[in-house]
C-alpha positions in Angstrom: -39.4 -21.5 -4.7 -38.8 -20.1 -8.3 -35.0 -19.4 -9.5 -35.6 -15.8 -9.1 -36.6 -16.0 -5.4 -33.9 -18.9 -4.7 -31.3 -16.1 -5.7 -32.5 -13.5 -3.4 -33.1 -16.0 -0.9 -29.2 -16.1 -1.2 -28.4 -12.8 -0.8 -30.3 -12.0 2.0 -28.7 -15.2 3.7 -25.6 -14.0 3.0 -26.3 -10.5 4.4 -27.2 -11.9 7.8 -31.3 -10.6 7.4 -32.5 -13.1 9.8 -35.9 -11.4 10.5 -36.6 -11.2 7.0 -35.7 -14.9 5.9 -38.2 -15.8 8.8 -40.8 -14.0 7.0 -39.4 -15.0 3.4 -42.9 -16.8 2.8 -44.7 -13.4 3.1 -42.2 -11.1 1.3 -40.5 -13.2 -1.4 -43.2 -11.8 -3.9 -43.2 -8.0 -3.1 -41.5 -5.9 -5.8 -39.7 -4.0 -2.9 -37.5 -6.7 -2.1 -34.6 -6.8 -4.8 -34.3 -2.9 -4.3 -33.8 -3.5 -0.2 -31.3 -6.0 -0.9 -29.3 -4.2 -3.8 -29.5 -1.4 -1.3 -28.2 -3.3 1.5 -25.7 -4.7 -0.2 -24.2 -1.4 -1.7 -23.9 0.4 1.7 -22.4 -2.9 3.4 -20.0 -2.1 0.5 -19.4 1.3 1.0 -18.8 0.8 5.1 -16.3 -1.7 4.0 -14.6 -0.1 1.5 -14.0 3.1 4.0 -13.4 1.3 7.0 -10.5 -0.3 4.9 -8.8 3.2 3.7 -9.2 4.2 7.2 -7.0 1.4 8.8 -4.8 1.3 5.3 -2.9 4.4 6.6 -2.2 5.1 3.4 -2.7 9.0 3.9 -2.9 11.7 1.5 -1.1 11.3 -2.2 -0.8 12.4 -5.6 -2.6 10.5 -8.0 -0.1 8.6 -11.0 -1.9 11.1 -13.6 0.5 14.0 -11.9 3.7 11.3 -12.3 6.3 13.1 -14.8 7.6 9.9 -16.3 9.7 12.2 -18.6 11.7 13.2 -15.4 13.6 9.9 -14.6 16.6 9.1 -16.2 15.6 5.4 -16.4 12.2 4.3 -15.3 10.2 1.3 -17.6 6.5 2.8 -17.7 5.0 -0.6 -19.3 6.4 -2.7 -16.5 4.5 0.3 -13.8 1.4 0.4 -15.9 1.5 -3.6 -15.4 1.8 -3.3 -11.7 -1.5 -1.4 -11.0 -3.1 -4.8 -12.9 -2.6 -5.7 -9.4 -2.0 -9.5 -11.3 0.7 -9.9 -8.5 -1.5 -9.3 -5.3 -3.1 -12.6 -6.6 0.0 -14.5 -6.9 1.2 -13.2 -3.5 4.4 -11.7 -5.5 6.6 -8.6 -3.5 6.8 -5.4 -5.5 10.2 -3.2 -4.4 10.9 -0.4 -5.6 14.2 0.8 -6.0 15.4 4.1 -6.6 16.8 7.6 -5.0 15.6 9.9 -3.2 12.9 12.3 -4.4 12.0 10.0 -7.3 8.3 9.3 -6.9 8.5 5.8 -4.9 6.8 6.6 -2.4 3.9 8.2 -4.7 3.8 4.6 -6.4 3.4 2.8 -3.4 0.5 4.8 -2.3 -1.4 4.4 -5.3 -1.1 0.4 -5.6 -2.1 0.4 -1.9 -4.7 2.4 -2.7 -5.9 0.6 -6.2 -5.2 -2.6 -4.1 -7.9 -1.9 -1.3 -10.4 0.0 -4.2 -10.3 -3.8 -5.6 -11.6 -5.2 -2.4 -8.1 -5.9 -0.7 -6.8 -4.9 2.8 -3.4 -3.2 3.3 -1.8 -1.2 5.6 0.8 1.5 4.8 3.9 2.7 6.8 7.3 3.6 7.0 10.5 0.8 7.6 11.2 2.7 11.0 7.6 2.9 12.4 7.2 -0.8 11.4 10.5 -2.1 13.0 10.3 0.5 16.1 7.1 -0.5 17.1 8.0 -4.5 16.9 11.5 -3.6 18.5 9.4 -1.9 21.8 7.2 -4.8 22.4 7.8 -6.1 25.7 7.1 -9.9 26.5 6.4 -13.1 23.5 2.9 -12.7 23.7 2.4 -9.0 23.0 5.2 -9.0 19.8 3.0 -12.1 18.3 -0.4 -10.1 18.6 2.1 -6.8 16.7 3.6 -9.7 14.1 0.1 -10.1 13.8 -1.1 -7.1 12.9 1.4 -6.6 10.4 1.1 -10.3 8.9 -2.8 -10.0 8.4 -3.3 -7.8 5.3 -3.3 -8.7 1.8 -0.6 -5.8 1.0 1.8 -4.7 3.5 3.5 -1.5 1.6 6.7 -0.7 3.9 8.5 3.0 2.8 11.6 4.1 2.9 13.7 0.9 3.8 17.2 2.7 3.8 17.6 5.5 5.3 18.7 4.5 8.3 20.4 2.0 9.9 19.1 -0.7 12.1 20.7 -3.2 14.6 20.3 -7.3 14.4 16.9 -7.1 16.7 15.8 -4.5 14.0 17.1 -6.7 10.6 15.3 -10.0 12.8 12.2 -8.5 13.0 11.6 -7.5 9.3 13.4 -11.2 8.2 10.1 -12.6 10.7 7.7 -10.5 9.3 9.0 -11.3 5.4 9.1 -15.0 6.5 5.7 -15.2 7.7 4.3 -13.3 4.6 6.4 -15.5 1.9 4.4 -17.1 -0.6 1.3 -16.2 1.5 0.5 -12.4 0.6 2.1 -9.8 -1.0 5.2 -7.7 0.7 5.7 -4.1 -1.4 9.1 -2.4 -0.2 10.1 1.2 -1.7 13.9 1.6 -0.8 16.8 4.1 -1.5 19.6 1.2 -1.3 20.2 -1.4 -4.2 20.5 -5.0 -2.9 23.9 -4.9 -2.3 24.2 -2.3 0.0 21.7 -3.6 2.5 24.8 -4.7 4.9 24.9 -0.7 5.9 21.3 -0.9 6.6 21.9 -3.5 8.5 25.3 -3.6 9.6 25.8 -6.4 11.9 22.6 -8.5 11.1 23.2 -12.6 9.9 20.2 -12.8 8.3 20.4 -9.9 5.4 21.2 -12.4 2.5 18.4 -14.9 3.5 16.4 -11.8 4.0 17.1 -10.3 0.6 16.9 -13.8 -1.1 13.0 -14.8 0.5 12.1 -11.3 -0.7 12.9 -11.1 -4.2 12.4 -14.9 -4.9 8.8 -14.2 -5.9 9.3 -10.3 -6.7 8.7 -7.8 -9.0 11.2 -5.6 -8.9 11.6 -1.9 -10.3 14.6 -0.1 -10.7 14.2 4.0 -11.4 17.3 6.2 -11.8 17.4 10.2 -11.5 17.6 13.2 -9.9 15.2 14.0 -7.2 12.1 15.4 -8.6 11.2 17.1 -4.7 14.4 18.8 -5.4 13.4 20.1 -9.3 10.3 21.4 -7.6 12.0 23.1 -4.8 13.9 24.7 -7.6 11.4 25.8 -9.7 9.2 27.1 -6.6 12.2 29.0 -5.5 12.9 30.6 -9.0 9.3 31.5 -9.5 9.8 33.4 -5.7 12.9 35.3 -7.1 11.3 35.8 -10.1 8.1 37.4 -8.5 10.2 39.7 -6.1 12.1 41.0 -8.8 8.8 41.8 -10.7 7.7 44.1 -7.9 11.7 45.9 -6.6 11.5 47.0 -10.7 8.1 48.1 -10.4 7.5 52.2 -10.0 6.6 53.7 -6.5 3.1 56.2 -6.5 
């Protein structure tokens, strides 16, 4: 068997073409066959790639080309542009993003989920309070370890909004099991309202919160944006261009 016909012997192997590695004798020669398999192998690629946005839940989202970065007050635009190298979903390193309300966290979050499974990875996508509800309803061991799971299994889990309300010690031990279970395995990416220090009134009674903060930043890259809400600024402007357009048309004449 020459080189060339070793390497698509390969690729057919590895694309599971039984039937036609039975007959490789008889077909290894045809000029057909590198086009089948390149064909193959692209639409195995696209089936993946969609099947993986589909169960991301990532959802709909700006892209980072509509990100004012002239908006925050602080924000370090070398250290995001680093982040969407992606360098730290191979060194299984957390990403938590830390900043108000309004000022484009969740945007980012989306979009390194989204770069993250465009480069072959899986993630999934959700909010703090759909994450911990949904573990916190699980009745019995064995159904909570099939939803730890689920939430254990991708290569990004991207958790949103972390802060805005407050959970009880079941709650704060859930996410402290999920973390744990993640640590130094994959990457954990958190977008919260609530700087380190004020995770007590997140969770209020919970033991675990230092131990839970100290696993998560250990390996962690972690960005700090100040500012006003920029949902707010728009609100503003969208309201202003409303009045704006109403006046136009009271000082306009009647026919």
């Amino acid at each position: 068997m020459t080189t060339s016909s070793q390497l698509l012997y390969g690729r057919a192997q590895k694309l599971g073409l039984y039937g036609l590695i039975n007959d490789w004798h008889a077909v290894a020669g045809e000029p057909w066959l590198e086009a089948l398999l390149s064909r193959e192998e692209a639409g195995r690629h696209q089936r993946s790639l969609e099947r993986r946005i589909q169960n991301s839940k990532i959802g709909r989202f700006k892209s980072m080309a509509d990100f004012d970065y002239a908006w925050p007050t602080k924000i370090d635009r070398e250290q995001i542009d680093d982040l969407f190298s992606l360098c730290w979903l191979d060194e299984a390193t957390n990403v938590i993003l830390v900043g108000p309300n309004g000022i484009g966290k969740s945007m980012m979050a989306q979009n390194l989920a989204y770069q993250a499974v465009m480069r072959g990875a899986t993630a999934l996508f959700l909010t703090a309070s759909e994450m911990l509800n949904d573990l916190a309803a699980q009745e019995g061991t064995s159904s909570l370890q099939r939803r730890l799971r689920r939430y254990c299994a991708p290569a990004l889990l991207a958790v949103d909004e972390l802060g805005y309300l407050s959970y009880d010690n079941r709650h704060a031990d859930l996410l402290f099991e999920v973390v744990t279970r993640r640590y130094g395995r994959k990457s954990t990416l958190i977008t919260t309202n609530k700087p380190f220090a004020e995770w007590n009134e997140v969770f209020p009674s919970a033991t675990c919160v230092v131990t839970l903060v100290d696993r998560l930043i250990h390996h962690a890259e972690i960005v700090h944006i100040e500012g006003e809400s920029y949902r707010l600024k728009e609100a503003k402007e969208q309201a202003a261009r409303k009045d704006k357009e109403r006046g136009s048309r009271r000082r306009q004449p009647r026919s």
